[in-house]
C-alpha positions in Angstrom: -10.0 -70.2 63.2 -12.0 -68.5 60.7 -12.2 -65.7 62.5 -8.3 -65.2 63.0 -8.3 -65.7 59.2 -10.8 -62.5 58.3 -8.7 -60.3 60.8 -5.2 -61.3 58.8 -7.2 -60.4 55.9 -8.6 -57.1 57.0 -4.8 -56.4 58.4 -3.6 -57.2 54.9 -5.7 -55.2 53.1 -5.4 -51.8 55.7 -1.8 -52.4 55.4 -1.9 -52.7 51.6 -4.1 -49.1 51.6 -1.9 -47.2 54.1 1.2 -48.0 51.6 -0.3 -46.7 48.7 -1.3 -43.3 50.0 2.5 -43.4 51.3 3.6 -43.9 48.2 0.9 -41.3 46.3 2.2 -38.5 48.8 6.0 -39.5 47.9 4.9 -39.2 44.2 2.8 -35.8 44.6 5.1 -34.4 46.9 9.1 -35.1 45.2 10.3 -31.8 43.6 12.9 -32.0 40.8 15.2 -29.1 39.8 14.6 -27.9 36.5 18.0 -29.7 33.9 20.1 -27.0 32.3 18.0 -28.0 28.9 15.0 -27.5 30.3 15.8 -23.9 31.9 17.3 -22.9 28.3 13.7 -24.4 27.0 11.8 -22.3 29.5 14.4 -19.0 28.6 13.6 -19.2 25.0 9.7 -20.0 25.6 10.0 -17.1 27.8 11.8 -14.7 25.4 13.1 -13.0 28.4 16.9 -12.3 26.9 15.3 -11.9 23.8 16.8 -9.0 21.9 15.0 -5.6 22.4 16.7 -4.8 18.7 15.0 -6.5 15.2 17.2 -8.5 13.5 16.9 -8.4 9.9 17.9 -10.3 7.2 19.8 -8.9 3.7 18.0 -8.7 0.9 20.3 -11.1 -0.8 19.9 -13.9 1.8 16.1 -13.7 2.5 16.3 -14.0 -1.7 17.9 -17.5 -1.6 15.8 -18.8 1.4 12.6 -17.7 -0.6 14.5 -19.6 -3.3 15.0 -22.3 -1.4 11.4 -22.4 0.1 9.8 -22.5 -3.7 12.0 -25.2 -5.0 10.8 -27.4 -2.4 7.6 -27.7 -3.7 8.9 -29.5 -6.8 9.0 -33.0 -5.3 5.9 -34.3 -4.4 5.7 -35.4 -0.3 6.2 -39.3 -0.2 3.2 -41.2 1.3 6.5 -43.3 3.4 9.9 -42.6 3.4 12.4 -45.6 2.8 15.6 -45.5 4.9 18.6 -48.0 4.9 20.5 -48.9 7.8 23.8 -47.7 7.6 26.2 -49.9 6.8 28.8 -50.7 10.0 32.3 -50.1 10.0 
């Protein structure tokens, strides 16, 4: 009897192995096709459509981003930032 017992447990355990490398090569092997976000990630990480031509900006714009820029270093960073929940409709 005992022996009958150690072969059910040496067939459970070779049977519990043999699923788990089935499942490891289903894992290793599944191939995915890229989403359309994820090929626009890759084209801009890429920079192959990037323009050839430099882009510029005026004078008078790159003045008010620099503007901008300096005036955010008159608040001091907050150590935590409170939020509220919105309130529902």
């Amino acid at each position: 009897m005992m022996k009958y017992i150690y072969i059910l447990m040496l067939f459970e355990i070779f049977s519990t192995c043999v699923l788990a490398d089935e499942s490891e090569d289903a894992i290793v092997t599944e191939v995915h096709e890229p989403s359309s976000t994820q090929k626009w990630l890759e084209l801009q990480r890429s920079g192959k459509a990037a323009s050839t031509q430099a882009q510029p900006i005026s004078g008078e714009v790159m003045d008010k981003v620099h503007q901008r820029y300096i005036k955010s270093f008159e608040r001091p960073i907050p150590e935590f930032y409170e939020h509220e929940m919105p309130a529902t409709r």
